[in-house]
Residue frames relative to the residue before (quaternion, step in Angstrom):
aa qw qx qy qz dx dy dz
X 1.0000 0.0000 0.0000 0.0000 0.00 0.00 0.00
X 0.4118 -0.6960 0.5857 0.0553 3.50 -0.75 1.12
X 0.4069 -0.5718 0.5536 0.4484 4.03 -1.22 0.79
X 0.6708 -0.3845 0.4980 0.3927 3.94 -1.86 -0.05
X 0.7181 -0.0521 -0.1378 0.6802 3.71 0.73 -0.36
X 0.4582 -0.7104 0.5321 0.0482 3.06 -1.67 1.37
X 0.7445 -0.1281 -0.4163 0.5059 2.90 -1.01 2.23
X 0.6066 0.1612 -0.6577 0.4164 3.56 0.20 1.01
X 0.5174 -0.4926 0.6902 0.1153 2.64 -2.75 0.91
X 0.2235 -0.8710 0.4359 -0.0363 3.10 -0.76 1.38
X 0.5885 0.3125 -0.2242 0.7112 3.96 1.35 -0.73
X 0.7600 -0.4376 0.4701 0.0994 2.68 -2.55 1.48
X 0.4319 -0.6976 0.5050 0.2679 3.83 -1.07 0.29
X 0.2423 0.7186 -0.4257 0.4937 3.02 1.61 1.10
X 0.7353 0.3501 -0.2194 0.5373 3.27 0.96 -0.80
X 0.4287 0.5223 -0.6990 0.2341 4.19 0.37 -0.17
X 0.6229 -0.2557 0.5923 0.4425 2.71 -2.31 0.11
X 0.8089 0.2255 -0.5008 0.2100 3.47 -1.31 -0.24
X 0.3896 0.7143 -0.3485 0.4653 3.31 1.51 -0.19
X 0.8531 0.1392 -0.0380 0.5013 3.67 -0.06 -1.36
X 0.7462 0.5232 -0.1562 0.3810 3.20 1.05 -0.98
X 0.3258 0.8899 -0.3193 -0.0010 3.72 1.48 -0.33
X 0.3842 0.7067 -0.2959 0.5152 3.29 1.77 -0.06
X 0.8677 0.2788 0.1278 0.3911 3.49 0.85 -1.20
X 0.8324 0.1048 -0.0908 0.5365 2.95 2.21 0.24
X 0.1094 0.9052 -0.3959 0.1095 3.15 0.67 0.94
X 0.4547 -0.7542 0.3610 0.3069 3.62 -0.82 1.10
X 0.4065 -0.6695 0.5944 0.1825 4.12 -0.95 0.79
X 0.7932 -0.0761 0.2017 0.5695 3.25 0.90 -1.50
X 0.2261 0.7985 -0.5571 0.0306 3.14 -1.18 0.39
X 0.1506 0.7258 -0.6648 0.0924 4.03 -1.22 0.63
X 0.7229 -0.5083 0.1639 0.4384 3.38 -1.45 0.74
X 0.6172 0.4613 -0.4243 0.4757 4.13 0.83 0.22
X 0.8495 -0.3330 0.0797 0.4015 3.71 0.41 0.13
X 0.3633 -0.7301 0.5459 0.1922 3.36 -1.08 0.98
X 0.3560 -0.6689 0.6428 0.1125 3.55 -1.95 0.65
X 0.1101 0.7675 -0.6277 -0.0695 3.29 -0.81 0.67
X 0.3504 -0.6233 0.6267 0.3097 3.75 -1.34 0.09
X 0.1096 -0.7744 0.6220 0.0372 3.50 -0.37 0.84
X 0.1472 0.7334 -0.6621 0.0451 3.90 -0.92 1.41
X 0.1775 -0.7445 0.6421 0.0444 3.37 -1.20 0.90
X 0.2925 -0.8311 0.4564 0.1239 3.66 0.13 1.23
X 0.4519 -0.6942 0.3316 0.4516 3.85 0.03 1.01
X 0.6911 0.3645 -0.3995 0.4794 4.10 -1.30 1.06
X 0.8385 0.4473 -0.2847 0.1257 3.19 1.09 -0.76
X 0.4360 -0.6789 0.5292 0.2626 4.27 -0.70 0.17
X 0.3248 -0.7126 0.6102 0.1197 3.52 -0.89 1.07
X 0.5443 -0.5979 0.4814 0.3383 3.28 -1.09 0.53
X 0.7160 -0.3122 0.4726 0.4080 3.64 -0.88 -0.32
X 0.3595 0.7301 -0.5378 0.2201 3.79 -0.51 0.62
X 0.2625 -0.6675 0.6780 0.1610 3.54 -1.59 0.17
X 0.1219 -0.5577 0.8074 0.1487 3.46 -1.70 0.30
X 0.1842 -0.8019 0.5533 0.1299 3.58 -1.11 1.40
X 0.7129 0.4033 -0.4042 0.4071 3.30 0.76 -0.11
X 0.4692 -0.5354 0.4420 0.5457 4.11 -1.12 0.01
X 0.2415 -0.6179 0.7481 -0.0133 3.27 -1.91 0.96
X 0.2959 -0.6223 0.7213 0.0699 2.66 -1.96 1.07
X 0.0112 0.8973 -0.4313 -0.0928 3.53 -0.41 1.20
X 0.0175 -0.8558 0.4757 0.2023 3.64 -0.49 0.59
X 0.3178 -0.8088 0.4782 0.1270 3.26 -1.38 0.70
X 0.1890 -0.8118 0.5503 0.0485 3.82 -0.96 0.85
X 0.8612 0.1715 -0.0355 0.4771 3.27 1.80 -0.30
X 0.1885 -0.8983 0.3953 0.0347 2.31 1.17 1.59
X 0.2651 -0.7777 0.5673 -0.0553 3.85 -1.62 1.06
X 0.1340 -0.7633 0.5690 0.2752 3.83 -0.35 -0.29
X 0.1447 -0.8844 0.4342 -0.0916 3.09 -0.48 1.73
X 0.2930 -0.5515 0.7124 0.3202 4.13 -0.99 0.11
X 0.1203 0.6417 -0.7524 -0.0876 3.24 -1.48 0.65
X 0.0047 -0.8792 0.4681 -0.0889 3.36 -1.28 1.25
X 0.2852 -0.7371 0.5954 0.1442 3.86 -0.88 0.93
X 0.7949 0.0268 -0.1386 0.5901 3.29 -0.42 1.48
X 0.6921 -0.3461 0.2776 0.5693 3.08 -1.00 -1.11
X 0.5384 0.5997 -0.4281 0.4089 4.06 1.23 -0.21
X 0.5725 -0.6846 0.4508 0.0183 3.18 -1.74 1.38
X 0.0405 0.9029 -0.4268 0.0303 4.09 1.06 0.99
X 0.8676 -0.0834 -0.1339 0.4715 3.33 1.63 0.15
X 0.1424 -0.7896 0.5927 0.0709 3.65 -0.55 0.29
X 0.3901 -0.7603 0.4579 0.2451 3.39 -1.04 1.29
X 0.5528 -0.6117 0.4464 0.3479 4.20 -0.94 0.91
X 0.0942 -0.6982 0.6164 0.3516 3.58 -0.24 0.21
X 0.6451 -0.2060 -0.7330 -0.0646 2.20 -2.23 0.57
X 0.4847 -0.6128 0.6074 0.1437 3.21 -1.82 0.14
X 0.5929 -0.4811 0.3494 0.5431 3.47 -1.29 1.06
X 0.4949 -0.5096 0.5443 0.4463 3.90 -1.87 -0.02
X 0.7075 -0.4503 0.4068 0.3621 3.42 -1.74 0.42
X 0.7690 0.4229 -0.2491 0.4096 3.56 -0.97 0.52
X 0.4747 0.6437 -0.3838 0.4616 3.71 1.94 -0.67
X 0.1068 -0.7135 0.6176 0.3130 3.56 -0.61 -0.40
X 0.0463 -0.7892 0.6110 0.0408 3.27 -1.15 0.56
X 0.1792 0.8273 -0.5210 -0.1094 3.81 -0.18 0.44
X 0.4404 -0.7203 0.5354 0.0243 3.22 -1.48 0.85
X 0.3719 -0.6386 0.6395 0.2120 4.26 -0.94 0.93
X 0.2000 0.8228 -0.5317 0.0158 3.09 -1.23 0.91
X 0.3279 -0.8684 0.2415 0.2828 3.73 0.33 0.95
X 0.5581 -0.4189 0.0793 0.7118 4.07 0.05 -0.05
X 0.1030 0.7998 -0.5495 -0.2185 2.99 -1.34 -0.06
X 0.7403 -0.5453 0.3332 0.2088 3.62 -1.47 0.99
X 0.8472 -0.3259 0.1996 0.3691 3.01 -0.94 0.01
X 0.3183 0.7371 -0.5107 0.3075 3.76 -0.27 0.71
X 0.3783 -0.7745 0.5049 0.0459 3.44 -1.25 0.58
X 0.0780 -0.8456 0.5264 0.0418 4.05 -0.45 0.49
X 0.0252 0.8050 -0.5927 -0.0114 3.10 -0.93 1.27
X 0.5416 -0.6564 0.4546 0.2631 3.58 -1.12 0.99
X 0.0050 -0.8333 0.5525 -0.0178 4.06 0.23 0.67
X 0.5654 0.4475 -0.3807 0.5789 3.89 1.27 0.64
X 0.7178 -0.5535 0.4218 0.0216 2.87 -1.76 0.53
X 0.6328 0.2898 -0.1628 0.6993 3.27 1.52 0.20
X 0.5677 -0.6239 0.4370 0.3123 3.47 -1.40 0.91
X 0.3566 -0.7098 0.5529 0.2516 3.71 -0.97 0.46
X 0.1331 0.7465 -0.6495 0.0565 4.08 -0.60 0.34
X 0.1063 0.6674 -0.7277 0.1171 3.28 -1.27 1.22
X 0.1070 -0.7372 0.6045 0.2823 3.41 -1.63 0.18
X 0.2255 -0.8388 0.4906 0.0705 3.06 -0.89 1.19
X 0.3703 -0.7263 0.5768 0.0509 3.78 -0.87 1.08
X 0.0635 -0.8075 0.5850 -0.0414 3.32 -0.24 1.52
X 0.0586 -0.8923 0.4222 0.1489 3.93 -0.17 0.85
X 0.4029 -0.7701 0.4693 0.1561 3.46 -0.17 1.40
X 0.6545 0.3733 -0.3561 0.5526 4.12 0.35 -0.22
X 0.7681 0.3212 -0.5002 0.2381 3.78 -0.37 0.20
């Protein structure tokens, strides 16, 4: 998902994930070129509402079947099957706005995602 006008950031740092989401994102590393988070979603569970403003590179090692949603509307749902645990798989994603992720499989999800603040 992309901001309403492209390259301005529009929502408050009230909303980041480590902000709302602290259960489910926690920083590893960070300095003024790019932040690290581990990202776990424990299987049943529903993130709050949150944003990541900069683009991220995200890789995965535990792979999950997730809802991902904007508001209360469904924008994606993961195919089952899914790569096996232990595959990595990593994925480009540009900022993105508000939206929420819930883990709707049976196994915990865990990626670390690389959010790069200079581009």
């Amino acid at each position: 998902m992309s901001n309403p006008v492209e390259g301005e950031w529009c929502w408050g740092d009230e909303l980041d994930s480590t902000v709302v989401a602290p259960k489910s994102h926690r920083v590893v590393f960070e300095n003024e070129h790019v932040r690290v988070l581990e990202v776990t979603l424990e299987p049943g569970a529903h993130e709050p509402e949150h944003t990541h403003r900069w683009p991220t590179v995200m890789m995965t090692d535990q792979p999950a079947r997730i809802r991902y949603r904007v508001g209360d509307e469904v924008r994606y749902e993961s195919p089952d099957p899914l790569p096996p645990s232990g595959e990595l798989t990593g994925t480009w994603y540009d900022p993105q706005g508000p939206h929420s992720v819930e883990n709707i499989d049976t196994v915990p999800m865990h990626a670390i995602r690389v959010e790069l603040k200079n581009i």
